[in-house]
Every structure is written in structure tokens, then in C-alpha cells.
N, C-alpha and C positions, 0 to 999 in steps of 0.2 A: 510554437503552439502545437500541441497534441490533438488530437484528430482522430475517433474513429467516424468512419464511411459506411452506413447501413452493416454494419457488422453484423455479421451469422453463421452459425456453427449447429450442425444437426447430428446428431448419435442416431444412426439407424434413422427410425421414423420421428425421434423426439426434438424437438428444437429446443438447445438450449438457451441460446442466444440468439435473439430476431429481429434484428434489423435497427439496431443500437446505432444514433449517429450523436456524436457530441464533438464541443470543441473544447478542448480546455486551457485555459490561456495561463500565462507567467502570472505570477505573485495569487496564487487561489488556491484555495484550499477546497479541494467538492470531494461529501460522504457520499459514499454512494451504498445504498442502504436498501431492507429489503425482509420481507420473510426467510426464513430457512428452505432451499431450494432456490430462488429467484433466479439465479444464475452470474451473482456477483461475482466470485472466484472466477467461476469460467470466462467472466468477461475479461477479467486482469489476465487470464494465459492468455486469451488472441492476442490485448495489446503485448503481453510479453514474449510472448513468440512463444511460450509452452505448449498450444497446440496450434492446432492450422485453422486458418479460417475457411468453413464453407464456401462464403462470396462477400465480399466488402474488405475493407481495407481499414489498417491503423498510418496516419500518415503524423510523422515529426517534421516541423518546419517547411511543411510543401514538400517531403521527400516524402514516398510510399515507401514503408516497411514490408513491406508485402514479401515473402521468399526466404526472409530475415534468421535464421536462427536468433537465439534469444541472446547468445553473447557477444553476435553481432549487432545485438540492439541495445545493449546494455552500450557498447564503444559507440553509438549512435545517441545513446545520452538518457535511457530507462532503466532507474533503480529501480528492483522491486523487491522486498520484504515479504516474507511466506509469512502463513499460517504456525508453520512448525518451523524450529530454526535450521536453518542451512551454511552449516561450519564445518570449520576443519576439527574434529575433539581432542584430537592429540595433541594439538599445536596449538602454542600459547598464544594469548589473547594479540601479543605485539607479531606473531609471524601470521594469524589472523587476516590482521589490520594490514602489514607492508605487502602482503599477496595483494591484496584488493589494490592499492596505491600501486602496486608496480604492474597491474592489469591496466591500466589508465596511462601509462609513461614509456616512450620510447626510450632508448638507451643504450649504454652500453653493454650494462648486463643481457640484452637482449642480441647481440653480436659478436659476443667472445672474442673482444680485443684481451690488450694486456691484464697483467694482474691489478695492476693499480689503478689502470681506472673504473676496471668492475668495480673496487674496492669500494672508490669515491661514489659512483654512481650506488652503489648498495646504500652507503653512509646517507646518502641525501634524502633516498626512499625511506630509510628507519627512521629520520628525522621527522618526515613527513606524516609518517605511521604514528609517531608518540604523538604530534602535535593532534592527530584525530583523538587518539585515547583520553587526550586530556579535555578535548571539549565533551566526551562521552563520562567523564569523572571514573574513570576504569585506572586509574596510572598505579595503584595500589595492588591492582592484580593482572598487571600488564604480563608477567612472567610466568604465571598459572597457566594450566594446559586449560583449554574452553570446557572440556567435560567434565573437570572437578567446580564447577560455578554454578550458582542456584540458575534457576530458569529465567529469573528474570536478572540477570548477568550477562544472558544467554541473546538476550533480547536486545541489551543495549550493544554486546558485541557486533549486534546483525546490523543494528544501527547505525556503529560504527563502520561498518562494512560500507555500507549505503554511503556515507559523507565522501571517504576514503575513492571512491569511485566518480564521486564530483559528478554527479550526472544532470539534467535538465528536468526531470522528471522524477520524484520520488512514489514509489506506491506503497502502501501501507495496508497490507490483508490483516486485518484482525488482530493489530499491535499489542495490543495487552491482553489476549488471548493466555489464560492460565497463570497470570498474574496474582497474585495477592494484592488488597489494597494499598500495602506497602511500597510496593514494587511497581503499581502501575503510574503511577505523579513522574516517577523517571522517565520512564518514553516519553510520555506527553510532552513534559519539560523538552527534553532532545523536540517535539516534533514543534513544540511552539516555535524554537530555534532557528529551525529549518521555516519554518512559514513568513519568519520575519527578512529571510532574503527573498525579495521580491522579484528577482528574474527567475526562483523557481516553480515546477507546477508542480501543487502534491494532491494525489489521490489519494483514500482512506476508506475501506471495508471498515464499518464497525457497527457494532451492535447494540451498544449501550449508548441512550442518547442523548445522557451530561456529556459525554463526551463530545459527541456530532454537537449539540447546541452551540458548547466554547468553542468549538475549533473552525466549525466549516464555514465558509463563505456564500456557500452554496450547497443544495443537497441534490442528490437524483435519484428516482427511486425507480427497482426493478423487480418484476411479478413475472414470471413464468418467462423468462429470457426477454419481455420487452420495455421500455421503458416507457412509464406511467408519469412520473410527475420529474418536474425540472424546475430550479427556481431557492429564491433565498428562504432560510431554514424555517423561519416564519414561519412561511406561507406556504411554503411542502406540509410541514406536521399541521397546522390548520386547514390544509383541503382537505375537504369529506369525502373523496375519493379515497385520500389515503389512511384518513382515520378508520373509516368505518370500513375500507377492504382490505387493506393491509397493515394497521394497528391496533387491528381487532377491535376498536373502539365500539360499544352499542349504540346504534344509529338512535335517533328519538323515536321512529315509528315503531321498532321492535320492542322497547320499553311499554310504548302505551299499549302492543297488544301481547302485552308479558311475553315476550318469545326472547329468548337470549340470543345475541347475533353469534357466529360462531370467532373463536381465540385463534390467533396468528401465534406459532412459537415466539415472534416479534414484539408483542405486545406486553408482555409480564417486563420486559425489558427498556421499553421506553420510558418508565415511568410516566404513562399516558393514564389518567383515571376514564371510566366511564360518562358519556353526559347525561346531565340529570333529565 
């Protein structure tokens, strides 16, 4: 189980993050969702060890993370997925994939024995690297360098990155972020995937809320670095808390005295309408 601890993080005088405590268990899927600003990104770097935390802790399995660099947390079992893709461009989508798989495997290549059994030991990791490609539906462009692939190519490479690393925890910042509608049914697809193994826990930054409706099990919502609502998806977009302060929804009272409540960048994006 995943675990932040009153999590907080202050820039100068500004808190971005204040006092965040959640637990997030195997087999759940939680959006964690928000105005522009709210400090969802910044909350995925503490848990990923991208920046430092002020004071509180991310704890995996009863183990504090705390001290962690982020690829010591990754070998401790947190995949996380950016915003913008994070690849190698040069290098083809298959040497990609076996970097990630041979970050996760002790070995011989990791020892510099004889020639033959790095060989063998190479041989098992490429095995291992196609068998991701092929659940990512990539094996067609497995031999492309990552930089000549549309964007959302680009995406499921990262994807596959994520699988390839087998980790306990998948995050997901803003997955279909610059996607065409074409392009986006593929992650999704990949993240359904991933949600039907039940000993994993995935998190998901997203903004669009067909998305959050079908996927999440859960949602949590955060306003000025704190957390505001917690709870199944329902019942988060139904509380008037969250309609009316953070999905810009117009309360009833502002209606009946013609005053327009003010728009969340949030809002145009839930497909939330007004109540009458």
C-alpha cells in the first residue's frame, strides 16, 4: 500500500502542497483531480522523489521513502509517467523497452563474466522487451528510433516503459495530454489493462472527466496544495463543495440574484453544465 503522511512542500513563502495524507491500496484506480494550479503535479514529484519534501513522508509497504532518490524509488516499486515524454530519441523503440527491463534484473550483463553468458543473459532481456511491445501493440515499429513516431506512439512507448519496469505502483500525469481523439482510446486501453491486475495501485492526474468517470474507483480532489474532497466518483462531482468551488458550477443562490459565480479553467472540461 502507498502512503502519503501529512505531505508538504513550500517554495519560499508559498505552500504548494499542505498537509496531503492518503492511503492508496492495490487493485484502485484514484484521479486525483483539480483546477489549474492545485498542486497535483507537485504532489506526484514528492511521491516520486522529484523534489524534496518540506515535512511528511511517502511510505510504500510500511517502508518510508523518505531520503529516496527517484530511481531508488522506482527499484522500490513507483512507475511514474510525465506530463511530456521521457525517452531515449535515438534509440529504437525495442532498445527503449530492454533499457527499462534490464533496470529491474540483476544479471550477468550487470558483472562482466564471460562472453556467452552476457550473451544469453542479453537474449532473455530482448525477449522480455518484445513481449512488452507486444502488449503495447508497437511490434510493427519496434525497430524505429522513438523520435521519428507521432506523439501518441510516443506515449505508449512510455507506457511501455512503465510495464517493462513491473513496478507496484503506476502514476499517470496527464496521459493523453496532446493526443488527438484517435490516439487517445490507446492509452486508455493500455491503462484499463493495467487496472485489471489487481495487486496494482494506479494513480491518474487527468483533466477530462469521461475519462475520470470510466476509470476511477475513487477520486481526490486538490485546491491550493490541500485536499478538499475524498471519496467514490459519484459523490466527489456531486458535492457542492466541489461543484460550485472548484467546477466552477453556478451555485442556485448566485442564479436567483443574477450574479454569475466565477469559471474554474476546470470547468469547461468536465462536461459539468450549470444548475438551473
Amino acid at each position: 500500500m502507498l502512503e502519503t503522511r501529512n505531505l508538504t512542500v513550500r517554495f519560499g513563502g508559498h505552500v504548494a502542497v499542505n498537509g496531503v495524507s492518503c492511503a492508496f491500496q492495490p487493485g484502485t484506480l484514484t484521479a486525483i483531480v483539480g483546477p489549474n494550479g492545485a498542486g497535483k503535479t507537485t504532489y506526484f514529484n514528492l511521491i516520486s522523489g522529484q523534489i524534496a519534501a518540506t515535512s511528511g513522508e511517502v511510505v510504500l509497504n510500511g517502508r518510508s521513502l523518505a531520503g529516496m532518490s527517484p530511481s531508488a524509488r522506482t527499484r522500490a516499486g513507483l512507475g511514474r509517467a510525465f506530463q511530456l515524454t521521457n525517452l531515449f530519441p535515438n534509440l529504437s523503440v525495442l532498445e527503449n523497452v530492454r533499457l527499462a527491463v534490464q533496470a529491474t534484473r540483476s544479471g550477468r550483463h550487470l558483472r562482466g563474466l564471460n562472453l556467452w553468458s552476457i550473451w544469453s543473459d542479453h537474449a532473455a532481456l530482448m525477449r522480455r522487451a518484445e513481449e512488452v511491445i507486444v502488449a503495447v501493440a508497437m511490434t510493427e515499429k519496434q525497430h524505429r528510433p522513438v523520435a521519428s513516431l507521432p506523439h501518441g506512439d510516443q506515449r505508449k512507448v512510455e507506457v511501455a516503459l512503465l510495464m517493462a519496469l513491473e513496478p507496484e505502483v503506476f502514476m499517470f500525469d496527464e496521459p493523453t495530454a496532446g493526443m488527438s481523439v484517435d490516439e487517445a482510446p490507446v492509452i486508455l486501453n493500455l491503462i484499463r489493462q493495467l487496472k485489471a491486475d489487481k495487486s496494482k495501485t494506479i494513480l491518474l492526474v487527468e483533466h477530462k472527466m469521461d475519462v475520470v468517470r470510466e476509470l476511477a474507483d475513487r477520486i481526490i480532489v486538490l485546491h491550493n496544495g490541500a485536499l478538499v474532497a475524498d471519496g467514490e466518483p459519484a459523490a466527489v462531482i456531486a458535492s457542492p463543495i466541489v461543484q460550485e468551488a472548484y467546477l466552477g458550477v453556478v451555485p442556485a443562490i448566485a442564479m436567483t440574484h443574477g450574479v454569475a459565480a466565477p469559471q474554474s479553467d476546470f470547468a469547461p472540461q468536465m462536461g459539468m453544465t450549470e444548475t438551473p
